[in-house]
N, CA, C and O atoms as a MOPAC input file, in Angstrom:
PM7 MOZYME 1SCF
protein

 N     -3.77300 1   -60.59900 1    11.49900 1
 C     -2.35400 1   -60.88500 1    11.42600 1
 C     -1.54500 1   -59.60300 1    11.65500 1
 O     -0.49400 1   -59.80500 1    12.26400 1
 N     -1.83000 1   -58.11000 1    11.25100 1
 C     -1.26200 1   -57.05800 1    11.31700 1
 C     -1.65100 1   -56.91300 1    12.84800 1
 O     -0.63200 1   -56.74000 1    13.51800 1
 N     -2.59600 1   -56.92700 1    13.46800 1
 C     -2.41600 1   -56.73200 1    14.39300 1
 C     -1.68900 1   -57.61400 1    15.75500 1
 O     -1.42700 1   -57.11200 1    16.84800 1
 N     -1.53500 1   -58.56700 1    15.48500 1
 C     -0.91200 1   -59.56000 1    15.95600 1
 C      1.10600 1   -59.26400 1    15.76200 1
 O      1.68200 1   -59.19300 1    16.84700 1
 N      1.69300 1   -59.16900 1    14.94200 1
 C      2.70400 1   -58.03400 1    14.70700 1
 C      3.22700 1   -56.98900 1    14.90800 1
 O      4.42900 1   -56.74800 1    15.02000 1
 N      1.78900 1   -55.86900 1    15.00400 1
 C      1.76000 1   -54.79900 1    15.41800 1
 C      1.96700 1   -55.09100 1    17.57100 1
 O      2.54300 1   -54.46600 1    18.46200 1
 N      1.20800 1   -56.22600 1    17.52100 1
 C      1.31600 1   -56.42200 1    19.36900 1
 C      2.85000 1   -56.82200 1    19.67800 1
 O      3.50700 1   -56.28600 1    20.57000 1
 N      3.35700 1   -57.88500 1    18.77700 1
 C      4.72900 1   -58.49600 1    18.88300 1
 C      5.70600 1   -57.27700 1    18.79700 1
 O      6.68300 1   -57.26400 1    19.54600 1
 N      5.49400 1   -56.28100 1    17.94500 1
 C      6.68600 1   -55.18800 1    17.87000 1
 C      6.66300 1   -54.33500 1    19.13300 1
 O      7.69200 1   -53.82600 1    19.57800 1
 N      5.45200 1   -54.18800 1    19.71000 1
 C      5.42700 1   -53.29500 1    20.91500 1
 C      5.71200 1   -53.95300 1    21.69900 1
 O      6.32000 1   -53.25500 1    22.51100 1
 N      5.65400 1   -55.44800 1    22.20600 1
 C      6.35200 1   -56.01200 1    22.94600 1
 C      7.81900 1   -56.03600 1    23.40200 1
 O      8.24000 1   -56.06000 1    24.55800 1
 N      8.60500 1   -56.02300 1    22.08800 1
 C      9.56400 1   -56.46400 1    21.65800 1
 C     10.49600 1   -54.84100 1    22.22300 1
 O     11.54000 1   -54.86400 1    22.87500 1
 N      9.76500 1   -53.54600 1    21.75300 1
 C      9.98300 1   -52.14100 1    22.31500 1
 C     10.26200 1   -52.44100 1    23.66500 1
 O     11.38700 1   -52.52500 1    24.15900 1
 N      9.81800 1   -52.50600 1    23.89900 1
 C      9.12100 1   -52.27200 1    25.85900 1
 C     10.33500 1   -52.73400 1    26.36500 1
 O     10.97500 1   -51.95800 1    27.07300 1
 N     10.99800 1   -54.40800 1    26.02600 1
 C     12.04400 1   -54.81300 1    26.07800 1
 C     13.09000 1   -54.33900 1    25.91900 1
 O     13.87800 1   -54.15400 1    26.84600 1
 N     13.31200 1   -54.05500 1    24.75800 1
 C     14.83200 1   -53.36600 1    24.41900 1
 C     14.80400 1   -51.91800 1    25.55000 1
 O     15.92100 1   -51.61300 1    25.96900 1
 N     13.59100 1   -51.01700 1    26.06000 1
 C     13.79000 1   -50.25400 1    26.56400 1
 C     13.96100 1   -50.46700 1    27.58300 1
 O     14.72300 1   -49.64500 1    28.09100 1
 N     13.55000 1   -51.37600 1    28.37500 1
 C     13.47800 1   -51.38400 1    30.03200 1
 C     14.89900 1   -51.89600 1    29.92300 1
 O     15.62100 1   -51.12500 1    30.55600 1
 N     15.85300 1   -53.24400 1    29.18000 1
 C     17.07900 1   -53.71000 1    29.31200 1
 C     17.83200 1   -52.31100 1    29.29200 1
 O     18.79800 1   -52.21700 1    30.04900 1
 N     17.48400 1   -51.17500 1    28.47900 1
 C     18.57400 1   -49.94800 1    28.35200 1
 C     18.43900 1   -49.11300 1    29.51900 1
 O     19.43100 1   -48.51100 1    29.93100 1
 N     17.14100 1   -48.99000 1    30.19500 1
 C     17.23600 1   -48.52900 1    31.53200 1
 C     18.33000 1   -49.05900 1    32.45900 1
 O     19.29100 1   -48.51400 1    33.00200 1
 N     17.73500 1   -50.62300 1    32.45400 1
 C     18.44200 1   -51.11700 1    33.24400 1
 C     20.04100 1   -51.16200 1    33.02100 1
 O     20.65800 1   -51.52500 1    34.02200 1
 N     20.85600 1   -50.84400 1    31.83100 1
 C     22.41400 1   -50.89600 1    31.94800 1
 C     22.17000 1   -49.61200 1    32.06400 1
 O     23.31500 1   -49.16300 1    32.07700 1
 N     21.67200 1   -48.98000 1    32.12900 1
 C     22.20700 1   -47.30400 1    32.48600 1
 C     22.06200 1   -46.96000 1    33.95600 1
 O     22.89000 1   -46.31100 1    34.59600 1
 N     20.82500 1   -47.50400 1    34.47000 1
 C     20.99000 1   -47.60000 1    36.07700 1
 C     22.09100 1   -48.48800 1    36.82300 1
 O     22.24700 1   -48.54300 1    38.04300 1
 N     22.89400 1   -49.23800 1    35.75700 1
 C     23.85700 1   -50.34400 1    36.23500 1
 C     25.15400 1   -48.85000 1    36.44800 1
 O     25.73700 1   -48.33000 1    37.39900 1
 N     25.10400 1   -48.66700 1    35.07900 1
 C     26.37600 1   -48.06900 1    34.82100 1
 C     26.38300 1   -46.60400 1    35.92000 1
 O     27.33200 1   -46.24500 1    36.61700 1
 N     25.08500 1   -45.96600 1    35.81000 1
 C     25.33500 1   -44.93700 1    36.88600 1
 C     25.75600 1   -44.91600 1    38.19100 1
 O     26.38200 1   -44.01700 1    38.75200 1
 N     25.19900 1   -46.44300 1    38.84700 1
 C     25.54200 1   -46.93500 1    39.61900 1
 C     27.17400 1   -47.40200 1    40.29200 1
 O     27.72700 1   -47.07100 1    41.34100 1
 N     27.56000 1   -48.20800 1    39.28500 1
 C     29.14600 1   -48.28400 1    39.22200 1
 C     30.01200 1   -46.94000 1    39.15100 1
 O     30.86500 1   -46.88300 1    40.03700 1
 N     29.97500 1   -46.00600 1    38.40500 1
 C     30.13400 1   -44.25200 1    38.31700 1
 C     30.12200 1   -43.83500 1    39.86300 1
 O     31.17800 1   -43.83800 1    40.49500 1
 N     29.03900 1   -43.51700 1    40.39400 1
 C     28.89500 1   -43.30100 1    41.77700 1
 C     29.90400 1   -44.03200 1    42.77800 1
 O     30.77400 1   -43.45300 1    43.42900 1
 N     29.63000 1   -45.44200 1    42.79200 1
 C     29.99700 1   -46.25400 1    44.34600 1
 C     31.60100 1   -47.26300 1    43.52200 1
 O     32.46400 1   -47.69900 1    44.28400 1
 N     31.70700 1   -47.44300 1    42.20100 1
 C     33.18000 1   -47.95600 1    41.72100 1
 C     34.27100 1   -47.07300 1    41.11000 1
 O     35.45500 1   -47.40900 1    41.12900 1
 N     33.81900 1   -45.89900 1    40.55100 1
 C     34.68700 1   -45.39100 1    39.92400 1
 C     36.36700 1   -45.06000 1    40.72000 1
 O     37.49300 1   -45.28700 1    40.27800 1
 N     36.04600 1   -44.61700 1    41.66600 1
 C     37.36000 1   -44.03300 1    41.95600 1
 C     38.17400 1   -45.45500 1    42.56700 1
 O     39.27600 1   -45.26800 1    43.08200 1
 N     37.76900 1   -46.49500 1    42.52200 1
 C     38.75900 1   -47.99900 1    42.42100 1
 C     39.31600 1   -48.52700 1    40.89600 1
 O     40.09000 1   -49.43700 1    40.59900 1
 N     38.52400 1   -47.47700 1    40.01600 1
 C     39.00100 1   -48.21700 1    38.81600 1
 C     39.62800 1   -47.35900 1    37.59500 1
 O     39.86000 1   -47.76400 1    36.45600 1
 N     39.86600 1   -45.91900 1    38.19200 1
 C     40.61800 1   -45.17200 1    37.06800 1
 C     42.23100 1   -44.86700 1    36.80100 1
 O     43.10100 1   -45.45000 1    37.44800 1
 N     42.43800 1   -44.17900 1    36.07900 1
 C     44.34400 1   -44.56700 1    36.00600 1
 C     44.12100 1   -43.56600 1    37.25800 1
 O     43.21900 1   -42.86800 1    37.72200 1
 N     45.79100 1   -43.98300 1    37.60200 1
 C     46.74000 1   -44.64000 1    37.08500 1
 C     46.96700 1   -46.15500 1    37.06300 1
 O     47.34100 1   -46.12900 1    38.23500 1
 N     47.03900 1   -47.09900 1    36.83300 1
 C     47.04000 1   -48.76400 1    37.74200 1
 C     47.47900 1   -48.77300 1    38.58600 1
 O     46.86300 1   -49.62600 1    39.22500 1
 N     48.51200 1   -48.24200 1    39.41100 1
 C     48.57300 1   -48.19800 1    40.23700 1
 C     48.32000 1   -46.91900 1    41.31200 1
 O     47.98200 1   -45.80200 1    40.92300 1
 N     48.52300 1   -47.24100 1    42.61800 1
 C     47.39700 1   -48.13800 1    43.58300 1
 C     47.02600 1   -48.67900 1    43.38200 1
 O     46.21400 1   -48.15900 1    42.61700 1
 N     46.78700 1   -49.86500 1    43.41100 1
 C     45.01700 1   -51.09100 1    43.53500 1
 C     44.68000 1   -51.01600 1    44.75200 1
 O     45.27000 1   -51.58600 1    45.67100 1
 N     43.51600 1   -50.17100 1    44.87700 1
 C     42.74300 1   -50.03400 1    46.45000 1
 C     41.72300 1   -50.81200 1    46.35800 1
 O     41.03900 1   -50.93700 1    45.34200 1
 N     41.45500 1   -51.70500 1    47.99100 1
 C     40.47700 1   -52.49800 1    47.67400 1
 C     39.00400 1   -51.83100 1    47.55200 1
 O     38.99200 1   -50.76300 1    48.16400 1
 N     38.18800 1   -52.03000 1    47.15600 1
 C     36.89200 1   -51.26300 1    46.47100 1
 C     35.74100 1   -51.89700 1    48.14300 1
 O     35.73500 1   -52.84200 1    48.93200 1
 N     34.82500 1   -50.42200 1    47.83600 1
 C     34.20200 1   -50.69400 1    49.44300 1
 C     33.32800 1   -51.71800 1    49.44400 1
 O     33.55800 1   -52.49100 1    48.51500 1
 N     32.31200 1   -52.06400 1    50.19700 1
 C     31.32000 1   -52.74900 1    50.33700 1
 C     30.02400 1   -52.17900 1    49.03400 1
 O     29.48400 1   -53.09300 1    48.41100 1
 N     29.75900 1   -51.27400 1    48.82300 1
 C     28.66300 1   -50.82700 1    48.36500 1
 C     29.32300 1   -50.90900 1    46.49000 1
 O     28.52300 1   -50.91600 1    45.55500 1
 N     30.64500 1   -50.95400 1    46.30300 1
 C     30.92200 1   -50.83200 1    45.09600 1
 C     31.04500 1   -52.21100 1    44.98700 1
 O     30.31000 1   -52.40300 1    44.01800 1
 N     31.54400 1   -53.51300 1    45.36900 1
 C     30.45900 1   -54.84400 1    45.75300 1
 C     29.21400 1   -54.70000 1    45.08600 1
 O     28.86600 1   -55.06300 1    43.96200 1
 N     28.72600 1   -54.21700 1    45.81300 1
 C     27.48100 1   -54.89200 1    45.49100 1
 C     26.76800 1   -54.37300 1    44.60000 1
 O     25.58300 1   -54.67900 1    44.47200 1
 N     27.33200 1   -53.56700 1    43.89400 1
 C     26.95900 1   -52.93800 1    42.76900 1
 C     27.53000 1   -54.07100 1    41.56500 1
 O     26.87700 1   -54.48100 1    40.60500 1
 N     28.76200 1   -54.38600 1    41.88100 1
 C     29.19900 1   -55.19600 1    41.00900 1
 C     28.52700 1   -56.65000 1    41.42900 1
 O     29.03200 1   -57.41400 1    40.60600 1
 N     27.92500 1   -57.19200 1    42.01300 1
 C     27.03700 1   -58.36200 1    42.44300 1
 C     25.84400 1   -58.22000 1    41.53100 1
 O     25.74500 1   -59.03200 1    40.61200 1
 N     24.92400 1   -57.28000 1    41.67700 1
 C     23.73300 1   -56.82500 1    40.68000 1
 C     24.18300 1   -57.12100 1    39.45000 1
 O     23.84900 1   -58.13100 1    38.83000 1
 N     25.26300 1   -55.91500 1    38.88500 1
 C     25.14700 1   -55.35600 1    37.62600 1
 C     25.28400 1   -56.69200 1    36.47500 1
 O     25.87300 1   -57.77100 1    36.52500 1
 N     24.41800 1   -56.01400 1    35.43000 1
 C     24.62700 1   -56.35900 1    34.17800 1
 C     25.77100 1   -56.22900 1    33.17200 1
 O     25.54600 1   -55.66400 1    32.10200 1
 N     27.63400 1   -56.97700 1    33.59500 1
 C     28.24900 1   -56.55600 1    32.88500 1
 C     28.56000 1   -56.83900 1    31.63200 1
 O     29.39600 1   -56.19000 1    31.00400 1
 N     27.71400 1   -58.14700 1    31.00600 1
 C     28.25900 1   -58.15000 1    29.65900 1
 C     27.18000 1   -56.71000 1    28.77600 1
 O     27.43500 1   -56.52300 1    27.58700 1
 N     26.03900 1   -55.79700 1    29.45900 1
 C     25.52100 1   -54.81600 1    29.11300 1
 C     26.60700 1   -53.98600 1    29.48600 1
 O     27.21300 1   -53.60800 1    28.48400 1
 N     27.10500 1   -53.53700 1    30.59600 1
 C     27.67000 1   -53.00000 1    30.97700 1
 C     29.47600 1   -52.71600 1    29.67300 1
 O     29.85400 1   -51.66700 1    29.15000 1
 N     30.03200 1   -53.94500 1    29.60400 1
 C     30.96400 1   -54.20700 1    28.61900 1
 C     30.99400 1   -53.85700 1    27.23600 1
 O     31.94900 1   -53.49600 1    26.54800 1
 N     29.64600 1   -54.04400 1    26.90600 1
 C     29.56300 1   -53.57900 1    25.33700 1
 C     29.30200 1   -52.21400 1    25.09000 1
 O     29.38800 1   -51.82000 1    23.92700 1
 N     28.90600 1   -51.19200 1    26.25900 1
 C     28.94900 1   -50.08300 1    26.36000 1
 C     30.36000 1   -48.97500 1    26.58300 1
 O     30.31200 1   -47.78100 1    26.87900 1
 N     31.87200 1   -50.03400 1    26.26700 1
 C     32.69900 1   -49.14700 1    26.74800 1
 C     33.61900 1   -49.12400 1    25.56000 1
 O     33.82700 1   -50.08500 1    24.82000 1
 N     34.22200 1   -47.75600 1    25.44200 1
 C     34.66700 1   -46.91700 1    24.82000 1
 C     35.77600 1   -46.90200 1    24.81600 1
 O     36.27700 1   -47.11500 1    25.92000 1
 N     36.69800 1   -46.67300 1    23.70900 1
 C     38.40400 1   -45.96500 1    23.75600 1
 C     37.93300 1   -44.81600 1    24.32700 1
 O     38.96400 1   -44.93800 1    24.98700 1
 N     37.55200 1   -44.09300 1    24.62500 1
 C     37.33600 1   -42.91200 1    25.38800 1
 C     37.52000 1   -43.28500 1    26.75800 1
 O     38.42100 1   -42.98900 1    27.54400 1
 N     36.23600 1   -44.17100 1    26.93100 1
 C     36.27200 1   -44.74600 1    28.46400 1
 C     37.22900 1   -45.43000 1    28.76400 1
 O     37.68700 1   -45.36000 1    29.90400 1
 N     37.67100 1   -46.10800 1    27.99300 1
 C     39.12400 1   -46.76200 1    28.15500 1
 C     40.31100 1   -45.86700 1    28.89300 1
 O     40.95900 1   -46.30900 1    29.84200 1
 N     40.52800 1   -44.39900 1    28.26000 1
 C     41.48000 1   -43.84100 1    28.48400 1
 C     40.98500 1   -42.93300 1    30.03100 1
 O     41.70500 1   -42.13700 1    30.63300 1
 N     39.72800 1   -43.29300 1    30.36600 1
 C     39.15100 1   -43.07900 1    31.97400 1
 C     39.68400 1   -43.97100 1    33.14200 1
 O     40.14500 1   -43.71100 1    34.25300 1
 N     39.48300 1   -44.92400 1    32.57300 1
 C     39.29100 1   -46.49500 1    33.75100 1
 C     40.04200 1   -47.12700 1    33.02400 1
 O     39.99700 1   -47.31400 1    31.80800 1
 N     40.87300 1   -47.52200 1    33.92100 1
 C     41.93700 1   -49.06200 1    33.72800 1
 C     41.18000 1   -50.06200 1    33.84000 1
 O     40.54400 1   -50.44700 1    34.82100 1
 N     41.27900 1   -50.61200 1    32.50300 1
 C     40.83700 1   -51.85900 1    32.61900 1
 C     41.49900 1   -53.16200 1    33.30500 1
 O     40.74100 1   -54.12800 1    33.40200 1
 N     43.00300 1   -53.33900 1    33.86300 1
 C     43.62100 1   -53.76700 1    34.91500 1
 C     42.78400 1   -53.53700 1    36.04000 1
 O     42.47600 1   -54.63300 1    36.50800 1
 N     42.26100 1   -52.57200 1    36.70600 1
 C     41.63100 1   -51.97900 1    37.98600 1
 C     40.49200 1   -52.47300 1    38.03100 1
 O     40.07100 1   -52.97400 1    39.07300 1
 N     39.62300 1   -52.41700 1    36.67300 1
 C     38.62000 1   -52.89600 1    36.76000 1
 C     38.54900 1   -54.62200 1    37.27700 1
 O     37.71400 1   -55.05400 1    38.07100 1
 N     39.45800 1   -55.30800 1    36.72200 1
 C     39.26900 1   -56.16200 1    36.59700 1
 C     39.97000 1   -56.67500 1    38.34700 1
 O     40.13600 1   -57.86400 1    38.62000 1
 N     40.12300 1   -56.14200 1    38.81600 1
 C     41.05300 1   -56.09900 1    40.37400 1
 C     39.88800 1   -56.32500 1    41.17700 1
 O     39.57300 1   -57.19800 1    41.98600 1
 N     39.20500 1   -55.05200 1    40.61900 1
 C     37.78600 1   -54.62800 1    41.46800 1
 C     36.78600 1   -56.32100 1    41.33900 1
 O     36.21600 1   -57.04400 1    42.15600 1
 N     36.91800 1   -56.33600 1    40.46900 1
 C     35.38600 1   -57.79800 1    39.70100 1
 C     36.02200 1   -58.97600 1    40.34800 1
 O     35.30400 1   -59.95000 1    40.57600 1
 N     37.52100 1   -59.01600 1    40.73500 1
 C     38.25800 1   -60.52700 1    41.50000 1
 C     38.19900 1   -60.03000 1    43.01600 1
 O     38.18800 1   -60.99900 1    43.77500 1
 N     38.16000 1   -58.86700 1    43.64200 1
 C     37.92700 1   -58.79700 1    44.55700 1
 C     36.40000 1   -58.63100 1    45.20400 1
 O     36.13700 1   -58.89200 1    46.37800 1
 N     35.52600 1   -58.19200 1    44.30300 1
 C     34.03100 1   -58.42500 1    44.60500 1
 C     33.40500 1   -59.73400 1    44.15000 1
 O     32.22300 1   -59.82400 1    43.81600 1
 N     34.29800 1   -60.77400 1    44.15900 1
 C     34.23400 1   -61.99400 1    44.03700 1
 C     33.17000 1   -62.35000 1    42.74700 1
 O     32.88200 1   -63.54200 1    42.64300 1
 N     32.67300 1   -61.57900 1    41.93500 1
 C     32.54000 1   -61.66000 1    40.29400 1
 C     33.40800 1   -61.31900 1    38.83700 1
 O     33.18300 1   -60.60500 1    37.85900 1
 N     34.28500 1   -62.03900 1    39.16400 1
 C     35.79500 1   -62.19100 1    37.90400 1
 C     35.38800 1   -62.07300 1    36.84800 1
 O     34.18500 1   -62.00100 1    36.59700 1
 N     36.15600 1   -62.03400 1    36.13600 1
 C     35.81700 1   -62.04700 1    33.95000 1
 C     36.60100 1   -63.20700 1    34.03300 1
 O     37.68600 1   -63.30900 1    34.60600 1
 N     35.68500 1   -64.49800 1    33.12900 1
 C     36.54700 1   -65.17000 1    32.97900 1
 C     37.52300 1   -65.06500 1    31.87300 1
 O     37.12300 1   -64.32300 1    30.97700 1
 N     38.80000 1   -65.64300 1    31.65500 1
 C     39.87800 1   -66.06400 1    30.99500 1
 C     39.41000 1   -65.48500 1    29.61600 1
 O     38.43800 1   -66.09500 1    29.17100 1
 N     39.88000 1   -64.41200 1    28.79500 1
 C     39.95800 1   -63.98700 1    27.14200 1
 C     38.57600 1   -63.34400 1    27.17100 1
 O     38.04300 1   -63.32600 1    26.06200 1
 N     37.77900 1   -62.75000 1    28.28000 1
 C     36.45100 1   -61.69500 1    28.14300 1
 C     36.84100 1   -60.68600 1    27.57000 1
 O     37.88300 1   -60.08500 1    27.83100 1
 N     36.01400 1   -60.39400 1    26.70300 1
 C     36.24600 1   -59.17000 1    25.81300 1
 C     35.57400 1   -57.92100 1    26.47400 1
 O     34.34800 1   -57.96600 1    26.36700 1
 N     36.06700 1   -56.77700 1    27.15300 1
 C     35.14100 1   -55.68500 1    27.66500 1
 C     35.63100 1   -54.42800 1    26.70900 1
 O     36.77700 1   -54.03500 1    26.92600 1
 N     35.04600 1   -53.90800 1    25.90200 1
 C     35.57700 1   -52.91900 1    25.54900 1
 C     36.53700 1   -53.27900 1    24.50600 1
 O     36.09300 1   -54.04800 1    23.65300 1
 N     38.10800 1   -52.78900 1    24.34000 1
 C     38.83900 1   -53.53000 1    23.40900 1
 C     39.64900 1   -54.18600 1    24.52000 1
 O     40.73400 1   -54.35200 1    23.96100 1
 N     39.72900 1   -54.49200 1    25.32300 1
 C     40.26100 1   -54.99900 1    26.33000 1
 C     39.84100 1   -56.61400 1    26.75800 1
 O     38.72800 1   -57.06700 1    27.02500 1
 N     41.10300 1   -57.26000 1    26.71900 1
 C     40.68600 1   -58.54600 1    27.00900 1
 C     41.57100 1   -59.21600 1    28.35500 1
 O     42.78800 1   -59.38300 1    28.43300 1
 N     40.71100 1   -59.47200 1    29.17600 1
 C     40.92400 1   -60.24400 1    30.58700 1
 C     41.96300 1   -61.21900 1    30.23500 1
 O     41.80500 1   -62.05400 1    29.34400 1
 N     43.15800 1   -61.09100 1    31.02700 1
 C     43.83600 1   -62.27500 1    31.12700 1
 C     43.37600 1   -63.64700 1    32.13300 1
 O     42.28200 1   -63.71100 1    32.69400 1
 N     44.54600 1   -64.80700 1    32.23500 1
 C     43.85100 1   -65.16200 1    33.25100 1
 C     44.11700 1   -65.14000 1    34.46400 1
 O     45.28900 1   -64.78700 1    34.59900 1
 N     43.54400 1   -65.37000 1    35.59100 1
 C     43.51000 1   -64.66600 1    37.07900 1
 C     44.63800 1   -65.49600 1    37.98000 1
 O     44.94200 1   -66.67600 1    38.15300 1
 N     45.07700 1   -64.19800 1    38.45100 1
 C     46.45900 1   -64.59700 1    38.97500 1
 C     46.26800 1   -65.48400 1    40.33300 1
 O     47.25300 1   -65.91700 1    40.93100 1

C-alpha cells in the first residue's frame, strides 16, 4: 500500500511539473512574439502579428491568467490584452477574471 502511494505521489509530481513548464514556455513565448501589442499605454491598439497569433492559439491562458500580477498589471494593459485575444480570434469570455482584471463584454 506504501508503495502504491509512494507511485501515486510521483505521478502526481511529474504532473504539476511538466503543466509549470508548460505555462512558462507559454508565457515566455507571449513575452517574445505579444508583448509589445499589449503594454501601456492603451492606446495605440496595433494589430498583433501572425506569430503573436499563434502563440495565443496554443497558449494555456487560464495558466497563463492566474500567473498575473499588480506588478504585471502595471506592465500590460489588460484592455490590449484583451484587443490582442479578439483579434487572434481567442476572446475571454464575458466577466473572465485574468489577474484582478475582469473582461467586459465584446464590443
Amino acid at each position: 500500500m506504501a508503495k502504491l502511494m509512494c507511485l501515486c505521489f510521483i505521478i502526481l509530481t511529474i504532473g504539476v511539473a511538466m503543466s509549470a513548464d508548460e505555462c512558462e514556455g507559454d508565457r515566455q513565448a507571449m513575452i517574445k512574439e505579444c508583448a509589445k501589442y499589449q503594454q501601456w499605454p492603451a492606446n495605440p491598439k496595433l494589430d498583433p502579428s501572425d506569430a503573436c497569433c499563434a502563440v495565443w492559439q496554443k497558449a494555456n491562458i487560464p495558466c497563463l491568467c492566474a500567473g498575473v500580477t499588480k506588478e504585471k498589471e502595471k506592465i500590460y494593459c489588460m484592455e490590449k490584452v484583451g484587443y490582442v485575444a479578439n483579434f487572434c480570434k481567442k476572446p475571454f469570455p464575458h466577466g473572465y477574471k485574468c489577474g484582478s482584471y475582469t473582461f467586459p463584454p465584446l464590443a
